[in-house]
CHARMM internal coordinates of N, CA and C (Angstrom, degrees):
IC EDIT
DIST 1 N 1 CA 1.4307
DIST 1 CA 1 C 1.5204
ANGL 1 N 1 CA 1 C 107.72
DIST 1 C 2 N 1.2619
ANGL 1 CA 1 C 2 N 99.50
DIHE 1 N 1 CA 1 C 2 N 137.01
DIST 2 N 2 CA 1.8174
ANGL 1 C 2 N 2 CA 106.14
DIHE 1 CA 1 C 2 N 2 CA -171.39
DIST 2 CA 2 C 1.6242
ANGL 2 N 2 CA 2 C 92.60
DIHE 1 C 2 N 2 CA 2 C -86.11
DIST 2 C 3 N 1.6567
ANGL 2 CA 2 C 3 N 144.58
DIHE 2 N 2 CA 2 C 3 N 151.68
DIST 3 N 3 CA 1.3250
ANGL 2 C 3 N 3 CA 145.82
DIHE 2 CA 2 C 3 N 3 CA 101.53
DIST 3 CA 3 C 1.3054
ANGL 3 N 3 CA 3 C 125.50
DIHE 2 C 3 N 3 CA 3 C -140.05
DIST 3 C 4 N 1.3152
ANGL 3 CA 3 C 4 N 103.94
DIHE 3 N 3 CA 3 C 4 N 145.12
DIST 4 N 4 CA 1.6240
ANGL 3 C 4 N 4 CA 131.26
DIHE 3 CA 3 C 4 N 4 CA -169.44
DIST 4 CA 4 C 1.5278
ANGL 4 N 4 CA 4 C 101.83
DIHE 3 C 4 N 4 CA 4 C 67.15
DIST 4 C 5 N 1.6450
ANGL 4 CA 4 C 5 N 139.74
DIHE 4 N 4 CA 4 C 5 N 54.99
DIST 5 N 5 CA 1.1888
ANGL 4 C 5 N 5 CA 116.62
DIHE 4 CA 4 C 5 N 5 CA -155.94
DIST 5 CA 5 C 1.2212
ANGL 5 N 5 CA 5 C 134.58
DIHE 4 C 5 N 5 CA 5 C 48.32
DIST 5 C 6 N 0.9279
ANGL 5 CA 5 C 6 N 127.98
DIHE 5 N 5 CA 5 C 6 N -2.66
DIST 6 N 6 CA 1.9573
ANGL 5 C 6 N 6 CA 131.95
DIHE 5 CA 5 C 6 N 6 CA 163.77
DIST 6 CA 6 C 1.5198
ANGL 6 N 6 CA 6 C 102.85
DIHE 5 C 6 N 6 CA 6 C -103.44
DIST 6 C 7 N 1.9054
ANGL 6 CA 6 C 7 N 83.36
DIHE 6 N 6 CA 6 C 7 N 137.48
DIST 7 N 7 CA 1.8588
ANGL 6 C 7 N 7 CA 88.66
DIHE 6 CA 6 C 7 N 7 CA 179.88
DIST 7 CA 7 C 1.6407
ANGL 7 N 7 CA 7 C 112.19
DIHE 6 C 7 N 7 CA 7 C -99.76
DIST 7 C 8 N 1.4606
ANGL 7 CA 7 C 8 N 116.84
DIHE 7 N 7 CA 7 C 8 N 102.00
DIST 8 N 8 CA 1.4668
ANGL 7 C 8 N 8 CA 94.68
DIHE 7 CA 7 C 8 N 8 CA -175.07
DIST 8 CA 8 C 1.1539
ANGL 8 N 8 CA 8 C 123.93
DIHE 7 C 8 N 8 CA 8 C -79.14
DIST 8 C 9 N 1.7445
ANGL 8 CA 8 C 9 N 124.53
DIHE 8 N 8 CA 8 C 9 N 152.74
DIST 9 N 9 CA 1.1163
ANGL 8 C 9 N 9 CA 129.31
DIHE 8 CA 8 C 9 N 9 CA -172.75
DIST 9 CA 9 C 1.3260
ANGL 9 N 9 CA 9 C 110.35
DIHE 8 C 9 N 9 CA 9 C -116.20
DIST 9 C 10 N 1.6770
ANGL 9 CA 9 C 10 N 117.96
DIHE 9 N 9 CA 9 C 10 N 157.76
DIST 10 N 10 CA 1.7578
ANGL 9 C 10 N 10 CA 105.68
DIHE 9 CA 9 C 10 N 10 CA -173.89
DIST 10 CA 10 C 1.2693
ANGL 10 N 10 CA 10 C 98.15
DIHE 9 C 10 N 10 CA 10 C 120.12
DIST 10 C 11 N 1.6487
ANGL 10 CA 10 C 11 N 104.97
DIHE 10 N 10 CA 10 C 11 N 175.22
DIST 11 N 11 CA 1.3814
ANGL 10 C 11 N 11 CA 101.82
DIHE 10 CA 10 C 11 N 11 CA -166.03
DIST 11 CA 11 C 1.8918
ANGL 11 N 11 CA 11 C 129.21
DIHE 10 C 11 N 11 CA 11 C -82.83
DIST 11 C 12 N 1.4307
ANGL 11 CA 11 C 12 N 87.24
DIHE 11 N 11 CA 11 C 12 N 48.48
DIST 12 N 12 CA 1.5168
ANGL 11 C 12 N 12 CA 90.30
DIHE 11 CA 11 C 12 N 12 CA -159.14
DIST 12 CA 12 C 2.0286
ANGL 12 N 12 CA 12 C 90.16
DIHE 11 C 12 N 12 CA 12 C -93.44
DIST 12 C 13 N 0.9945
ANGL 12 CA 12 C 13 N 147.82
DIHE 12 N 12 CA 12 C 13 N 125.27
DIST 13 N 13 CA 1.3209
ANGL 12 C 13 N 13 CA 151.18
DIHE 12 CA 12 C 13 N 13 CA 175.47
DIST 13 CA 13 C 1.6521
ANGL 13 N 13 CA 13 C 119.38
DIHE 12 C 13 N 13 CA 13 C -163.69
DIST 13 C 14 N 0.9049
ANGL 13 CA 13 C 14 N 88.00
DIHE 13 N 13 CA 13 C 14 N 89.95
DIST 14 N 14 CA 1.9004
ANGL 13 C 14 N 14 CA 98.95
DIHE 13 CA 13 C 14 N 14 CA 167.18
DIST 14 CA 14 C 1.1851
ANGL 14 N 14 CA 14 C 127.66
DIHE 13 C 14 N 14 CA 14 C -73.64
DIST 14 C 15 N 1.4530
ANGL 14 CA 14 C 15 N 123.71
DIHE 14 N 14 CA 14 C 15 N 127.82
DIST 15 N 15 CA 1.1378
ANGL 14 C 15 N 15 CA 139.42
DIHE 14 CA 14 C 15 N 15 CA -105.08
DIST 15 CA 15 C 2.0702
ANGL 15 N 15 CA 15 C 89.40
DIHE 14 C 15 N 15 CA 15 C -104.18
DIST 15 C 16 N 1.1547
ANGL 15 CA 15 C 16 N 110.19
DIHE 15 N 15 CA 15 C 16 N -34.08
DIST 16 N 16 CA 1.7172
ANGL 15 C 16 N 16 CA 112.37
DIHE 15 CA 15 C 16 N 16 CA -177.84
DIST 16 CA 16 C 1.4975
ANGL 16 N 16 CA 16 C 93.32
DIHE 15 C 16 N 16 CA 16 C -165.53
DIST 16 C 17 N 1.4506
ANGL 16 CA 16 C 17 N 98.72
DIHE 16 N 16 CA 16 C 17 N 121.65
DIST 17 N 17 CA 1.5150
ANGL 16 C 17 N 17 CA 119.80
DIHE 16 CA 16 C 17 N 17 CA 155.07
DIST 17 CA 17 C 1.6911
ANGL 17 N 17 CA 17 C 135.45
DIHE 16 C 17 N 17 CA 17 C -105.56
DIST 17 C 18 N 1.1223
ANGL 17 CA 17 C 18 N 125.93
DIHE 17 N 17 CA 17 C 18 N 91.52
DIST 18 N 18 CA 0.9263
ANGL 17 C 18 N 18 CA 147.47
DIHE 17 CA 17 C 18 N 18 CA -144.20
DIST 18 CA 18 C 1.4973
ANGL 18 N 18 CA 18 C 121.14
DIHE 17 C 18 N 18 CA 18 C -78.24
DIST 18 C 19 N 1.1729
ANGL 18 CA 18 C 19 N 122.78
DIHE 18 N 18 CA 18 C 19 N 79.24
DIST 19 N 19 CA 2.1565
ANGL 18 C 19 N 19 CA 112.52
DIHE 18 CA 18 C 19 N 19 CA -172.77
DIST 19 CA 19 C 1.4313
ANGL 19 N 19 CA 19 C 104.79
DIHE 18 C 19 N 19 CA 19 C 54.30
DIST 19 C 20 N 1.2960
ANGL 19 CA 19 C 20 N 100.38
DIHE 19 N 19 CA 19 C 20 N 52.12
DIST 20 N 20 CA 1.3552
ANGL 19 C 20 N 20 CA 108.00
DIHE 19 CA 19 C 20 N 20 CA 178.35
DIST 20 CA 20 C 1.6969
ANGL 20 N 20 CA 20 C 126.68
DIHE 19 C 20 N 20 CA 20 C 53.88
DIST 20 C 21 N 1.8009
ANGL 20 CA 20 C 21 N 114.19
DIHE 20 N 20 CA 20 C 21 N -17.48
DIST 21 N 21 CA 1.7378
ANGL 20 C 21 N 21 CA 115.48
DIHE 20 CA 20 C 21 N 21 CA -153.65
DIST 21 CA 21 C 1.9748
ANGL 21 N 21 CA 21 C 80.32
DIHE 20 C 21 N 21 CA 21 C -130.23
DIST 21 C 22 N 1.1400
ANGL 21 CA 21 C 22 N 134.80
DIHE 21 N 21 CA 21 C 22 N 50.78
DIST 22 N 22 CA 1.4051
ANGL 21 C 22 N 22 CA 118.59
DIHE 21 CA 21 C 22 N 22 CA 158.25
DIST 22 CA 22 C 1.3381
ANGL 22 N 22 CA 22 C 102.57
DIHE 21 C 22 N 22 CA 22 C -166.11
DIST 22 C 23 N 1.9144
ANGL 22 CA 22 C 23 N 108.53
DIHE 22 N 22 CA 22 C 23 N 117.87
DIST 23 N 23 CA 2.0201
ANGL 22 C 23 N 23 CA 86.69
DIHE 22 CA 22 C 23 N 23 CA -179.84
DIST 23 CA 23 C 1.9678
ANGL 23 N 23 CA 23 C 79.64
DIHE 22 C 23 N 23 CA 23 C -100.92
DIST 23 C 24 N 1.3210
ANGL 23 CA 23 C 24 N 100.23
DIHE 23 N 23 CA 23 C 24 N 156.85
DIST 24 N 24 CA 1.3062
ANGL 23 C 24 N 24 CA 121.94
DIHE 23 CA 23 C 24 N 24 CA -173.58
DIST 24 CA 24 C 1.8815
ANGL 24 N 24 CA 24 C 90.26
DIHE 23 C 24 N 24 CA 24 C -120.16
DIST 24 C 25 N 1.5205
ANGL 24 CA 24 C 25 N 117.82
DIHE 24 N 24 CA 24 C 25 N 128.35
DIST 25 N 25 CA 1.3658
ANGL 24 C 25 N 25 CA 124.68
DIHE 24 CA 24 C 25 N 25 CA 168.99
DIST 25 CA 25 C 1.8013
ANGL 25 N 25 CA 25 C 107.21
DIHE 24 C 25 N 25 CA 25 C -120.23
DIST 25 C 26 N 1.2034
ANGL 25 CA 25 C 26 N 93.10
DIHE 25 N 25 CA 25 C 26 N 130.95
DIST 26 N 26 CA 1.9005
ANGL 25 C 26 N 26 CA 84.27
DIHE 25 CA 25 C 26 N 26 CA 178.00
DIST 26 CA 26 C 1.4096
ANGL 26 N 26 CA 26 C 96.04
DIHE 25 C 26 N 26 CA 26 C -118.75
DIST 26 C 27 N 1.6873
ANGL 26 CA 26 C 27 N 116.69
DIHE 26 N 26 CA 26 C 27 N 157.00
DIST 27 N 27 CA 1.4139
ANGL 26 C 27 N 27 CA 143.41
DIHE 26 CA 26 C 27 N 27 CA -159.59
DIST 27 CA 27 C 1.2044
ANGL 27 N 27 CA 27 C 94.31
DIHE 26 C 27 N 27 CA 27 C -131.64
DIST 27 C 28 N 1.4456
ANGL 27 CA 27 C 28 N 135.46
DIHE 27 N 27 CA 27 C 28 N 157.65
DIST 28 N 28 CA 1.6314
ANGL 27 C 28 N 28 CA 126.88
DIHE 27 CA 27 C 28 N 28 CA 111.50
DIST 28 CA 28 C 1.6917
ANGL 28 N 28 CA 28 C 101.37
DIHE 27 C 28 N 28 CA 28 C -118.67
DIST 28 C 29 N 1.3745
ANGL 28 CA 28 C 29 N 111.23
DIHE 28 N 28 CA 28 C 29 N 100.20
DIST 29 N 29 CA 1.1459
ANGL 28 C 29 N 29 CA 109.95
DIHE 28 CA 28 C 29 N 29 CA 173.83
DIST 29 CA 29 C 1.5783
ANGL 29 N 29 CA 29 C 100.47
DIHE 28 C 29 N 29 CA 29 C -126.10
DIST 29 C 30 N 1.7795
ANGL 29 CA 29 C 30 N 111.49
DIHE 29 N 29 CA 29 C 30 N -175.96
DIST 30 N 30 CA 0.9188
ANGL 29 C 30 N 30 CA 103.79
DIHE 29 CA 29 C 30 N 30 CA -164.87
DIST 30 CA 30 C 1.9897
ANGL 30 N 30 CA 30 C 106.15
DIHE 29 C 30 N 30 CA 30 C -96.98
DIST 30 C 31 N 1.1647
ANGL 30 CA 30 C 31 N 105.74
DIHE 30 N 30 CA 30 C 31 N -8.55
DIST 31 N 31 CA 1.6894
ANGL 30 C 31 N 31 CA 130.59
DIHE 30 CA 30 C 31 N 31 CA -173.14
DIST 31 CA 31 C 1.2917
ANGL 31 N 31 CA 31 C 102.33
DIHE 30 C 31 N 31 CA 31 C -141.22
DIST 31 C 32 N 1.0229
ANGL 31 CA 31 C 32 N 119.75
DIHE 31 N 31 CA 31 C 32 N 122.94
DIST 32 N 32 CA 1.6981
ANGL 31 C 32 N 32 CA 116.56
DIHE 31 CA 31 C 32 N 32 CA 141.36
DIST 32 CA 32 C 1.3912
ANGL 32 N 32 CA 32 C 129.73
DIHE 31 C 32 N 32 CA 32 C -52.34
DIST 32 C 33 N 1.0209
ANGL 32 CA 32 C 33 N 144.81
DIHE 32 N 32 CA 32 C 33 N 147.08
DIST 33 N 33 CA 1.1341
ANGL 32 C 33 N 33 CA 150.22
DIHE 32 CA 32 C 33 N 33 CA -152.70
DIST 33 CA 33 C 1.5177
ANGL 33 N 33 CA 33 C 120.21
DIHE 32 C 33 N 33 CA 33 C -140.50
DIST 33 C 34 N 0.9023
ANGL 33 CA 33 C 34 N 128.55
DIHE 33 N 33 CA 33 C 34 N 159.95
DIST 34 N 34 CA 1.9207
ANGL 33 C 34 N 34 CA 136.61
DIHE 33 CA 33 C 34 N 34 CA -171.28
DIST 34 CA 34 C 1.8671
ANGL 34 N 34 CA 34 C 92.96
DIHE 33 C 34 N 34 CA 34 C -77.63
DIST 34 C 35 N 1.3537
ANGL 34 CA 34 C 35 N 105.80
DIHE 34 N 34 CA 34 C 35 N -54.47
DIST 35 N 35 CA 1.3250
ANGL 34 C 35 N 35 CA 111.02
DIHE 34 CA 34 C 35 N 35 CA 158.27
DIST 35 CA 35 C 1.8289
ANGL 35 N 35 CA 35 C 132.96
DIHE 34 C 35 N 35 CA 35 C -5.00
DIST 35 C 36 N 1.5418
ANGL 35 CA 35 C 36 N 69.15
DIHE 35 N 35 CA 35 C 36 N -86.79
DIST 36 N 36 CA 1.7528
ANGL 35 C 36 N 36 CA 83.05
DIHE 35 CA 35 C 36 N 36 CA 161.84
DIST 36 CA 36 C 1.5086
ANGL 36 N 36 CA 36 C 118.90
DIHE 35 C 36 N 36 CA 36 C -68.77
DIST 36 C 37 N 0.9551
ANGL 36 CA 36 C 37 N 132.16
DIHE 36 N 36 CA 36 C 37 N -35.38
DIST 37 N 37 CA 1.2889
ANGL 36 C 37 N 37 CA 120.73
DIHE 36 CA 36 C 37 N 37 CA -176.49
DIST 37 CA 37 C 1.8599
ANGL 37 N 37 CA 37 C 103.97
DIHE 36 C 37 N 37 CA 37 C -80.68
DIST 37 C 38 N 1.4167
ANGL 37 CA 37 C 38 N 123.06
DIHE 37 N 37 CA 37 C 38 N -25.26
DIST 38 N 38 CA 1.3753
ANGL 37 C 38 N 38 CA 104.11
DIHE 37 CA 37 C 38 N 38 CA 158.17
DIST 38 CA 38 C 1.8205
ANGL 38 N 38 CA 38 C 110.68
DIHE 37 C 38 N 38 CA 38 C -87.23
DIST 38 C 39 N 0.7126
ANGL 38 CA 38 C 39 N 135.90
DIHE 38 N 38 CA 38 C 39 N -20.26
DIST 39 N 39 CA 1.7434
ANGL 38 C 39 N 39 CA 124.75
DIHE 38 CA 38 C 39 N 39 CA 172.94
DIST 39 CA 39 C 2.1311
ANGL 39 N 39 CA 39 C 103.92
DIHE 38 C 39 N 39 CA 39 C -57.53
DIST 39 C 40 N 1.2674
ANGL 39 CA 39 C 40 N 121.20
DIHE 39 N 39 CA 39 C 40 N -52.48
DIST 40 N 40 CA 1.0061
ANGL 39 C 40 N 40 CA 131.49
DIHE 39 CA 39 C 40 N 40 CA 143.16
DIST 40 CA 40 C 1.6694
ANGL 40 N 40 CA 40 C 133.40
DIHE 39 C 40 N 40 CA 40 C -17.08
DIST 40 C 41 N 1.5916
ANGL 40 CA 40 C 41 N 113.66
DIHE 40 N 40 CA 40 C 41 N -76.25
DIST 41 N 41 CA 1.3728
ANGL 40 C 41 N 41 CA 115.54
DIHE 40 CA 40 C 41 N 41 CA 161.28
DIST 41 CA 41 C 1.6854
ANGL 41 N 41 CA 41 C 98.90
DIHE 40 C 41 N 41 CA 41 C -66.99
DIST 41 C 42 N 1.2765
ANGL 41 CA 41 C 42 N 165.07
DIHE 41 N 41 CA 41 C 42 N -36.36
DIST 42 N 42 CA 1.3482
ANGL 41 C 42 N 42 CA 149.41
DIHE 41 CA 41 C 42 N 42 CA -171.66
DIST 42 CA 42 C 1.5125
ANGL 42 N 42 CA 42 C 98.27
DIHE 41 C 42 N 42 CA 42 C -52.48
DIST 42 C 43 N 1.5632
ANGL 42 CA 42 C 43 N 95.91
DIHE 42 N 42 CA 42 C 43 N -59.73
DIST 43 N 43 CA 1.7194
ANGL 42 C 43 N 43 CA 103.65
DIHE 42 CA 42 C 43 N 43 CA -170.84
DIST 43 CA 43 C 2.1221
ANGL 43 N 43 CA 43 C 113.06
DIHE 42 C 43 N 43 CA 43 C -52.65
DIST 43 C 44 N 1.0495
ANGL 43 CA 43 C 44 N 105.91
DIHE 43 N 43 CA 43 C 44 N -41.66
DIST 44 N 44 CA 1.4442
ANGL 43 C 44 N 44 CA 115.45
DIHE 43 CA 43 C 44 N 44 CA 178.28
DIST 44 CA 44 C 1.5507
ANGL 44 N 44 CA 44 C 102.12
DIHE 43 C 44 N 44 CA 44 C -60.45
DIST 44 C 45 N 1.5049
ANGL 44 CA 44 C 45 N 112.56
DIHE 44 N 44 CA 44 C 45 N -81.08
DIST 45 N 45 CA 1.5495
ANGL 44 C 45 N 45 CA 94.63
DIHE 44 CA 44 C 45 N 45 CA -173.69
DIST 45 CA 45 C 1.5570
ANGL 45 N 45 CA 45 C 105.46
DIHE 44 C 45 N 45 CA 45 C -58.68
DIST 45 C 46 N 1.2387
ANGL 45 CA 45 C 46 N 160.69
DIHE 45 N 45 CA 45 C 46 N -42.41
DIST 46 N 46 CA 1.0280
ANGL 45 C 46 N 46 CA 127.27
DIHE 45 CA 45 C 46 N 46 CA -153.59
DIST 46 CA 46 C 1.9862
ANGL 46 N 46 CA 46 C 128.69
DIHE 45 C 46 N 46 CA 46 C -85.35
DIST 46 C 47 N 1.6688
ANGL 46 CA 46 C 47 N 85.63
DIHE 46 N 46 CA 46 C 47 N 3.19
DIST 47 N 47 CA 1.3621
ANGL 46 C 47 N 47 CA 118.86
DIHE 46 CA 46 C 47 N 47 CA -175.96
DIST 47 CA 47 C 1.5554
ANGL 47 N 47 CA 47 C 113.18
DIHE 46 C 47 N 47 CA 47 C -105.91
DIST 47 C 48 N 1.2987
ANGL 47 CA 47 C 48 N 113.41
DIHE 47 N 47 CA 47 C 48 N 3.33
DIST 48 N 48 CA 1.2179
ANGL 47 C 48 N 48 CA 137.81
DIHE 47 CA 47 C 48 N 48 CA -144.26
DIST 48 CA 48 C 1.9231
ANGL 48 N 48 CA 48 C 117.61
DIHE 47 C 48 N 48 CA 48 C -9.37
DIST 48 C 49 N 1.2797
ANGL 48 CA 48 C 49 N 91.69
DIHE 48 N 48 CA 48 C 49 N 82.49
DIST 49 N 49 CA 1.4322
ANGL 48 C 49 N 49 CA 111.84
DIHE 48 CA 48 C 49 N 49 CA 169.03
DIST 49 CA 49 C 1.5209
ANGL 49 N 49 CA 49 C 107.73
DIHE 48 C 49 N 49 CA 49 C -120.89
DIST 49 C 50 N 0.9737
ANGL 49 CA 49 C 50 N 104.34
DIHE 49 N 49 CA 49 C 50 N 158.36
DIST 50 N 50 CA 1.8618
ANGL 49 C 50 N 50 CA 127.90
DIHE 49 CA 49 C 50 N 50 CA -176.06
DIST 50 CA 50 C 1.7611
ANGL 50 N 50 CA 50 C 105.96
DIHE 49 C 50 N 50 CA 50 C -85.43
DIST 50 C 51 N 0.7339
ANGL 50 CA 50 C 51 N 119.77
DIHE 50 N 50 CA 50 C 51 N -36.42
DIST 51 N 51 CA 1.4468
ANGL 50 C 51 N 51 CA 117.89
DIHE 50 CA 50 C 51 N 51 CA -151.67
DIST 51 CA 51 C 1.6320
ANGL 51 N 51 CA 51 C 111.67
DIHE 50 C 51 N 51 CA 51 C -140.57
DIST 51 C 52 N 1.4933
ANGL 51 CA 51 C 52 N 120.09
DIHE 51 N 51 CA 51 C 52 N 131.90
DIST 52 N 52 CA 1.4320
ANGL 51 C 52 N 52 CA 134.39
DIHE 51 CA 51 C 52 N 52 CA -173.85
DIST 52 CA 52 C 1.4237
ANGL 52 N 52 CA 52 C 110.65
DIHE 51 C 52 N 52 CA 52 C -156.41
DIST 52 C 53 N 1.9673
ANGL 52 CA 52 C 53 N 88.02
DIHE 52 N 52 CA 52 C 53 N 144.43
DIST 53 N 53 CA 1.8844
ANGL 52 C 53 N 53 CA 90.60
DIHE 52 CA 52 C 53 N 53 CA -178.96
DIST 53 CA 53 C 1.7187
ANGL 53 N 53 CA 53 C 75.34
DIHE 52 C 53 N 53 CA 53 C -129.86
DIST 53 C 54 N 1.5626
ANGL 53 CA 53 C 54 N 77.07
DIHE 53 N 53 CA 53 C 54 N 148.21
DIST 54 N 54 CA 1.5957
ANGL 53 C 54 N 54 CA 109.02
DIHE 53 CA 53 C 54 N 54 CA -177.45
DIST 54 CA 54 C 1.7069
ANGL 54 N 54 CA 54 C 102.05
DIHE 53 C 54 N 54 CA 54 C -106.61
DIST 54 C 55 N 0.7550
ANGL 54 CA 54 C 55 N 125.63
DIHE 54 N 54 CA 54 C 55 N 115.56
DIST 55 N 55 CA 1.8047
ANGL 54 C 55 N 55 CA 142.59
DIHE 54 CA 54 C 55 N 55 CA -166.11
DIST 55 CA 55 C 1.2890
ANGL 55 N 55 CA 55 C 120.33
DIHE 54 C 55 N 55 CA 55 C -88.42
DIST 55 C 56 N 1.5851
ANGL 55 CA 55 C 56 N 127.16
DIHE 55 N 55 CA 55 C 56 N 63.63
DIST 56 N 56 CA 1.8748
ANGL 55 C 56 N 56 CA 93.23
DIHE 55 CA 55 C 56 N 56 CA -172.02
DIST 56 CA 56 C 1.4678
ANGL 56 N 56 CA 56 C 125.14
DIHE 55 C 56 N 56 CA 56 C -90.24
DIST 56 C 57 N 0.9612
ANGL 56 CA 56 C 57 N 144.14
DIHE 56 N 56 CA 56 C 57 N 102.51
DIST 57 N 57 CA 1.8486
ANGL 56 C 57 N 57 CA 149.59
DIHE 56 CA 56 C 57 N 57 CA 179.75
DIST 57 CA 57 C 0.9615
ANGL 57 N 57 CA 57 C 105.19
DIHE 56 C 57 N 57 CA 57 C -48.84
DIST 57 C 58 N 1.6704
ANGL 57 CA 57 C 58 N 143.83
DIHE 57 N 57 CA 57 C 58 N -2.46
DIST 58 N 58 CA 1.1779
ANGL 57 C 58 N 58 CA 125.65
DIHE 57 CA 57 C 58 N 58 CA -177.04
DIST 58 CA 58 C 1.3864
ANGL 58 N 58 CA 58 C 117.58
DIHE 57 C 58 N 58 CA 58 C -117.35
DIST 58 C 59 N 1.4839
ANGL 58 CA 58 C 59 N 104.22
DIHE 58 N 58 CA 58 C 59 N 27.54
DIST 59 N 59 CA 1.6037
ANGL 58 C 59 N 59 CA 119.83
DIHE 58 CA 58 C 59 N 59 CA 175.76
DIST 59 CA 59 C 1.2672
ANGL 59 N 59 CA 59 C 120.07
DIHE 58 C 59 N 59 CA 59 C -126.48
DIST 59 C 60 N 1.5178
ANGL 59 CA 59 C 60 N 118.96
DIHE 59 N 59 CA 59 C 60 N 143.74
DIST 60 N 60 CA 1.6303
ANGL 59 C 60 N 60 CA 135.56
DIHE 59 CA 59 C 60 N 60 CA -167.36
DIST 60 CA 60 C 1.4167
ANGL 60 N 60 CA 60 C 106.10
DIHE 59 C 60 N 60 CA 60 C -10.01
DIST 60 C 61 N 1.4693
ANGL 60 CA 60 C 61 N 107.55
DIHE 60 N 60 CA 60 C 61 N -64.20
DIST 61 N 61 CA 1.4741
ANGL 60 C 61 N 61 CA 135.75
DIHE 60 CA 60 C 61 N 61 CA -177.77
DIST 61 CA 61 C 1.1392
ANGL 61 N 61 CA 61 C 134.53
DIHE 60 C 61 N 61 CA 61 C -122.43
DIST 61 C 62 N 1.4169
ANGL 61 CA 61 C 62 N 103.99
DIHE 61 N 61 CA 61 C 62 N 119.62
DIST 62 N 62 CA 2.0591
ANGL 61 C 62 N 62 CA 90.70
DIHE 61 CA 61 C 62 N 62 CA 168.30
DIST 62 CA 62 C 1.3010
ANGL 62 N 62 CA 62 C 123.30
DIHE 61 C 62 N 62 CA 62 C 0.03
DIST 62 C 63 N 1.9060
ANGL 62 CA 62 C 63 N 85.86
DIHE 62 N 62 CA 62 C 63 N -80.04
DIST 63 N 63 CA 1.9273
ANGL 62 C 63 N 63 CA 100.21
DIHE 62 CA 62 C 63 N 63 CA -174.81
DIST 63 CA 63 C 1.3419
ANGL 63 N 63 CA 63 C 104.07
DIHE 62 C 63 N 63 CA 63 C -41.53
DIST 63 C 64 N 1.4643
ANGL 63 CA 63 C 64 N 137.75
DIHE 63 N 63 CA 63 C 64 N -36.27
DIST 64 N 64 CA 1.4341
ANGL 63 C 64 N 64 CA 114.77
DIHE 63 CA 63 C 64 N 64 CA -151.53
DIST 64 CA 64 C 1.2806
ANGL 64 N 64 CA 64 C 90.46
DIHE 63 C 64 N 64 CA 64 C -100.29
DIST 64 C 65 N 1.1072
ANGL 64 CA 64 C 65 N 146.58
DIHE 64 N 64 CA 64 C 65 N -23.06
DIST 65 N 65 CA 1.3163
ANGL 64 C 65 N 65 CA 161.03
DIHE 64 CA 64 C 65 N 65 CA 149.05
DIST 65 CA 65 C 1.8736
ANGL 65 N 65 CA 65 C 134.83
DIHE 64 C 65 N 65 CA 65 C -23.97
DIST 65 C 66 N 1.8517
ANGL 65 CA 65 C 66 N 82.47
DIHE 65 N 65 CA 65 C 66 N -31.59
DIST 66 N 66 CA 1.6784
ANGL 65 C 66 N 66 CA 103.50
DIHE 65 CA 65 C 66 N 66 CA -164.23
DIST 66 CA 66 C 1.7901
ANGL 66 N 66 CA 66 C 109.65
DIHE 65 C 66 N 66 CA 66 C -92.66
DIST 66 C 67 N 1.0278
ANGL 66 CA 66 C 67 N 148.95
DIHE 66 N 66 CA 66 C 67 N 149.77
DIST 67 N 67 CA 1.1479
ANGL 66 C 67 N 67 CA 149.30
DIHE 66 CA 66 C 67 N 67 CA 133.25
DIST 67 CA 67 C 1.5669
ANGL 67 N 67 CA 67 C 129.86
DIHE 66 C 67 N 67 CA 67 C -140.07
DIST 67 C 68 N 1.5349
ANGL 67 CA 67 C 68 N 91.62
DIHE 67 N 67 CA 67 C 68 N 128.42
DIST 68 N 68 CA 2.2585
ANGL 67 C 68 N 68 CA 98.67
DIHE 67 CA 67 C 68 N 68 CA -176.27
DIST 68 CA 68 C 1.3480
ANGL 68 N 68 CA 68 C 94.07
DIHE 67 C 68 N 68 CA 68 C -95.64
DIST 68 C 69 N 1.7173
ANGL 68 CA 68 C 69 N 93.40
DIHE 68 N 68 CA 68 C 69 N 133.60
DIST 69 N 69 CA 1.4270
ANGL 68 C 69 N 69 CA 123.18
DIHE 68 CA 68 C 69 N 69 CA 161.36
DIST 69 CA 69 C 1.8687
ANGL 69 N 69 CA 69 C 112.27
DIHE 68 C 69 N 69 CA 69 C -92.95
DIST 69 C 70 N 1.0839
ANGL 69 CA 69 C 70 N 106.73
DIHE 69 N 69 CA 69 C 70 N 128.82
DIST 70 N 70 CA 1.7859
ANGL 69 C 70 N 70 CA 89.87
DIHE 69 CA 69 C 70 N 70 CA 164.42
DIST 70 CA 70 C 1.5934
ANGL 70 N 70 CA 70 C 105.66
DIHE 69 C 70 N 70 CA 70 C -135.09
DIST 70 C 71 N 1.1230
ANGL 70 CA 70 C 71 N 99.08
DIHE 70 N 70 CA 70 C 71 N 148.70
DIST 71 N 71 CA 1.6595
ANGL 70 C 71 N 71 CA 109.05
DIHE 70 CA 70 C 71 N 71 CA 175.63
DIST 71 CA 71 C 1.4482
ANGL 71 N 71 CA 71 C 108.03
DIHE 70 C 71 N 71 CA 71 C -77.98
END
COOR INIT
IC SEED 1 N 1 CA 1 C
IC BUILD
């Protein structure tokens, strides 16, 4: 991940970046977590995009599954 001109290295990798303005994070967990929704905002500001959906596959439904973060 590129910021301020420094490339950081480590386990920082977001999962789909989207036309540059959407980071997309996918889960299959059994709960979502505060967790995820800050691993998520880390990835946004440091990618500096506005806007993220947090994905979980391991629920009934998409919809119940889905949640947008925006900065």
């Amino acid at each position: 991940m590129h910021y301020e001109n420094l490339v950081l290295e480590g386990d920082l990798r977001l999962d789909l970046l989207t036309e540059g303005v959407l980071v997309v994070e996918l889960k299959a967990v059994e709960n979502l977590l505060a967790l995820h929704e800050a691993q998520l905002l880390t990835y946004m500001r440091l990618a500096g995009v506005r806007t993220g959906l947090l994905i979980n596959f391991n629920s009934r439904s998409i919809k119940d599954g889905l949640k947008r973060l925006v900065l």
